[in-house]
N, C-alpha and C positions, 0 to 999 in steps of 0.2 A: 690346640691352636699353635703353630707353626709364627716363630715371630718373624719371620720375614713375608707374613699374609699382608699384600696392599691392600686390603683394606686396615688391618689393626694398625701396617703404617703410617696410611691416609688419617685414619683419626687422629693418631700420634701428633702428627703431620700440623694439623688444622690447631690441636692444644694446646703447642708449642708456640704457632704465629699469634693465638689469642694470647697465651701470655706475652707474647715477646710487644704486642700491641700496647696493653695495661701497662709494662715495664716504661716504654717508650713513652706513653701520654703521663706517666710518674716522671719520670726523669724532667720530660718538658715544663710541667710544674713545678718541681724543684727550682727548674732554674729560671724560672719567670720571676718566685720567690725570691732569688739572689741578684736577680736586677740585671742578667745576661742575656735575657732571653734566648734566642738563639747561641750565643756567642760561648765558648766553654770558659768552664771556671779555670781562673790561672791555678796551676799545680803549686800545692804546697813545697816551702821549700825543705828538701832531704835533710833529715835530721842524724844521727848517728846511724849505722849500719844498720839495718832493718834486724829485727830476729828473727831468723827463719824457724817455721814451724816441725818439730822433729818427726817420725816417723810414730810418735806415742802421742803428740797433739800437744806437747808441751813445748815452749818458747825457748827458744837456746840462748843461753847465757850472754848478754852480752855488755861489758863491763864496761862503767860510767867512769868519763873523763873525770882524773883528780884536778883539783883547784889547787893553785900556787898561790904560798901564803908567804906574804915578802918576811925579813930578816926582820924589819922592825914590827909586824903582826905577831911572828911567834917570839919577840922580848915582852910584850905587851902581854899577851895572856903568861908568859911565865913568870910576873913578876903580878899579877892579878893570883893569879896559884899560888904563891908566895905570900900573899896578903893574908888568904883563904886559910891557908898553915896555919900563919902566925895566928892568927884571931882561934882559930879551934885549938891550938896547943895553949893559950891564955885562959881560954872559955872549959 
């Protein structure tokens, strides 16, 4: 069979609009579910730079914002470590 036969197309053809049907009356329930009926779901909003998928199917690396710890945060835990010391050098 030759895959450019209209008819293997033609089926092809008709398989593709019945899925693409099912898809369509899913999606419309979805969102009947979400209370938009018709109307689209507003877009989430963009969070860090996506990971783009690699050429092997694994996630590319992509490295989480550090947190800023004020001057008087890191006295507080070095003098809490301090404490920790003292007590296990006594004990």
């Amino acid at each position: 069979m030759n895959i450019e036969d209209p008819t293997l197309l033609q089926a092809a053809l008709e398989g593709l609009e019945a899925q693409k049907a099912r898809i369509e009356e899913q999606i419309s329930k979805v969102k009947s579910l979400l209370g938009g009926g018709s109307k689209p779901a507003p877009a989430p909003a963009p969070a860090a730079a996506p990971a783009a998928a690699t050429a092997t199917g694994k996630r590319a690396y992509t490295p989480r914002k550090r947190r800023k710890l004020s001057a008087e945060g890191r006295a507080r835990i070095a003098e809490a470590q301090r404490k920790r010391w003292a007590a296990a050098r006594k004990g």
